[in-house]
N, C-alpha and C positions, 0 to 999 in steps of 0.2 A: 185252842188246844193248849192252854196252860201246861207250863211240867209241874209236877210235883216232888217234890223230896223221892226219893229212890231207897228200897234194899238192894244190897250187893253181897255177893260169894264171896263172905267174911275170907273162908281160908287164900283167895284167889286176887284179893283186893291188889299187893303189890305187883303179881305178875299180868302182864297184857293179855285178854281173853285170845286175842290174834296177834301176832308177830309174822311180819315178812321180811324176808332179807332178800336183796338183791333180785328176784326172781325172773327169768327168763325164760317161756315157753315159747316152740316153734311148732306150728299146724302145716304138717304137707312140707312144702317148701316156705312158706310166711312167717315169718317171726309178727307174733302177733301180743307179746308181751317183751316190757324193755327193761330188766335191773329195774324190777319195782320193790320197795322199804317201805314199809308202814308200821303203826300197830294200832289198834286199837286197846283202851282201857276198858277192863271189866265193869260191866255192867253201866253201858253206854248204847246208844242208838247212833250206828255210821251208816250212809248210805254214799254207793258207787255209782258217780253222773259222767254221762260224756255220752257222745251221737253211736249212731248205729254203726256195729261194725270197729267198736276202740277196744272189744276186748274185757266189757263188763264181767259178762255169763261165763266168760272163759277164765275169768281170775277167779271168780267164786268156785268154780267149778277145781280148779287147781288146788287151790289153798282145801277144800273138802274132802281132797283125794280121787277125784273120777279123770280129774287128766293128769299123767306126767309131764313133767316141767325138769328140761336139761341143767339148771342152773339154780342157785338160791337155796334159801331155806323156809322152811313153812311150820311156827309150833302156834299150837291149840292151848290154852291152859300152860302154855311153858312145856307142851311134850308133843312130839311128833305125831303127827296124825294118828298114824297103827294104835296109838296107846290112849287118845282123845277121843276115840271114835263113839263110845258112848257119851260123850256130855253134850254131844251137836245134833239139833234138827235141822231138818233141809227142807223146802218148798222149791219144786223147779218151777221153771219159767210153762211149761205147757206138759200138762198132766195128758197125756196121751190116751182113751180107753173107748172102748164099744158103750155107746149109748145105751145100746140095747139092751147090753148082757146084766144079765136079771141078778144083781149084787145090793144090797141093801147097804145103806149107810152104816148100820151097825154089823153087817159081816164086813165091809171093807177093815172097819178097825178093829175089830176082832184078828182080823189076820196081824195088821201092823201091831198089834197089843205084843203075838205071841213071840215077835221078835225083838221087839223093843223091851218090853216092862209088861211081863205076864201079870202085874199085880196090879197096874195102871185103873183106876177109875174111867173107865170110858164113858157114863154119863156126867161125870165129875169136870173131865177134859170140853166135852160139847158144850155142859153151861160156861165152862172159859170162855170160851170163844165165843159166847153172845148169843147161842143157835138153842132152843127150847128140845128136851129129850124126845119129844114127838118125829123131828128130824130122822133119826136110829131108824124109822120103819121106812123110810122114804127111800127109793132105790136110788143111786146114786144119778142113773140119767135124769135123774127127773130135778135135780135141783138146779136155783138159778148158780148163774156164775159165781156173785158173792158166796152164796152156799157151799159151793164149792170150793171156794179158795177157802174158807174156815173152817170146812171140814180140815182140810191138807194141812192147816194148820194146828188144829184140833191131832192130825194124826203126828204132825211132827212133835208135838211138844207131849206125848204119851212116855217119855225117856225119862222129862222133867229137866231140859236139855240146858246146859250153862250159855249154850249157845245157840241162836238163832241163825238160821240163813235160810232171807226168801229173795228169791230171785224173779223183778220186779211182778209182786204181790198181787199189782191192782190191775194186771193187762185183764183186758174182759169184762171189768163189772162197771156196772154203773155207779153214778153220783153218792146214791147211798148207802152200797155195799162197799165203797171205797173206804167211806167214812167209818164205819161200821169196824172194817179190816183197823184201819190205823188206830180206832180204840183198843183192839184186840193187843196189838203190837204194843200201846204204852202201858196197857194192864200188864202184859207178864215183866215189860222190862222195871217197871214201876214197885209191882207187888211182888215180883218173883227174885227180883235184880237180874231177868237173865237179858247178855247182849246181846244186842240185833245186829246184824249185816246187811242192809240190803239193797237189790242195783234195782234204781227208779231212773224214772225220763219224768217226772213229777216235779216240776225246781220247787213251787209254792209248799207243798207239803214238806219235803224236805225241808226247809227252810224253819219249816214248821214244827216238825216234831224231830228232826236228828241232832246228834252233840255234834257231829263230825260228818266232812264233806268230803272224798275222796273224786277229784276229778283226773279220769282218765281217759285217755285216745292213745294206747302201747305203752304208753311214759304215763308216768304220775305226772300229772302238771301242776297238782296244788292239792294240799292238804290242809284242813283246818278248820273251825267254827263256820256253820253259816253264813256270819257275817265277813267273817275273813275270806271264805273263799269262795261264793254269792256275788262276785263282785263284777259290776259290768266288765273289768278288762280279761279277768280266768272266763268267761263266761264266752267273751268272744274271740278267745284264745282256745279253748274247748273247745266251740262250734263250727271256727272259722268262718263264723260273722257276726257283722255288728250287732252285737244284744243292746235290747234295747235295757235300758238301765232298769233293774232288778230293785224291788222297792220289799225293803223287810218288814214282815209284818210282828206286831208291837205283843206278839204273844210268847215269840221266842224270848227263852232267860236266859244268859248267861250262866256259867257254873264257877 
């Protein structure tokens, strides 16, 4: 998966697509996030690694506005969420819906068209995403997982979003809907310069197609390039066991 040269959101290039300062969320009684800083640069691919239960879903989910968070600060493009909220798509982690119910691929984004971008190309959006217009008549149960998850993609990116956020993208599909997905992901960041956010349990992919590695368990415990932060000792620092030594593969480029 070579990179390729990249566009970027000429007006946006100085300011960080994400900024976090300090952030602290508490769930129930559990502080389940710690004074976490980051940022991301525009028109970048970052992905959020660390074991089950460090608090991935829940910092995505903060930084997008669906949870409050007592502490820190959170800008999009250099502005607070309320004023961001159009230039961000979202892919949750588990698309929730009745099998059954009789919705066609093309009414599902119809619906999401008229809230996003009534002007949006929705067959225009579908060839994005790799899925042939014949998809449109297929009711939504009826497709595979991959299918699915490029629909949700197809539906997030209808805004024409500066910002991506999937939250991890590949849970559910197979070997070649995976593959399939992460072309999808270096196409728009590639062709489009928009930046990706996304929380994977994938190291080898990652490794593979992100600029930046945020690894967490409550605390940031390390931030930085693949290869800098890829490394047997964050890895079994993150996991809280011996990783076996992480071998990078020779397609990552440096920038």
């Amino acid at each position: 998966m070579p990179k390729r040269s990249r566009t970027t959101h000429k007006e946006h290039e100085d300011i960080p697509a994400i900024s976090v300062e300090n952030l602290s969320l508490t769930l129930g009684t559990q502080r389940v996030l710690e004074d976490i800083s980051f940022s991301v640069p525009a028109g970048t691919i970052a992905a959020i690694i660390g074991p089950n239960g460090s608090g991935k879903s829940t910092l995505m989910r903060a930084i997008i506005g669906l949870l409050p968070f007592e502490s820190g600060r959170i800008l999009l493009q250099g502005k607070p969420m309320a004023e961001a909220r159009k230039c961000i798509g979202y892919v949750p982690q588990r698309f929730a819906f009745d099998r059954e119910f009789p919705i066609t691929v093309q009414e599902f984004l119809n619906l999401a068209r008229a809230s996003a971008n009534p002007k949006a190309s929705i067959r225009q959006k579908v060839e994005e995403v790799g899925l042939t217009p014949l998809v449109l008549r297929k009711r939504i149960g009826q497709l595979s997982g991959g299918q699915l998850q490029r629909v949700l993609v197809a539906q997030a990116i209808l805004n024409d979003p500066a910002i991506l956020f999937l939250d991890e993208p590949s849970t559910g599909i197979d070997a070649v809907g995976e593959a399939a997905l992460y072309d999808v992901i270096q196409h728009l960041n590639h062709d489009h310069g928009t930046t990706v956010l996304m929380v994977s349990h994938d190291i080898s992919m990652v490794d593979e197609l992100v600029d930046q590695v945020l690894c967490l368990n409550k605390r940031l415990l390390c931030t930085g390039s693949p290869k800098q932060a890829l490394t047997e000792k964050h890895l079994s620092e993150l996991y809280h066991t011996r990783a076996a030594p992480f071998h990078h593969s020779h397609g990552h480029h440096e920038h």
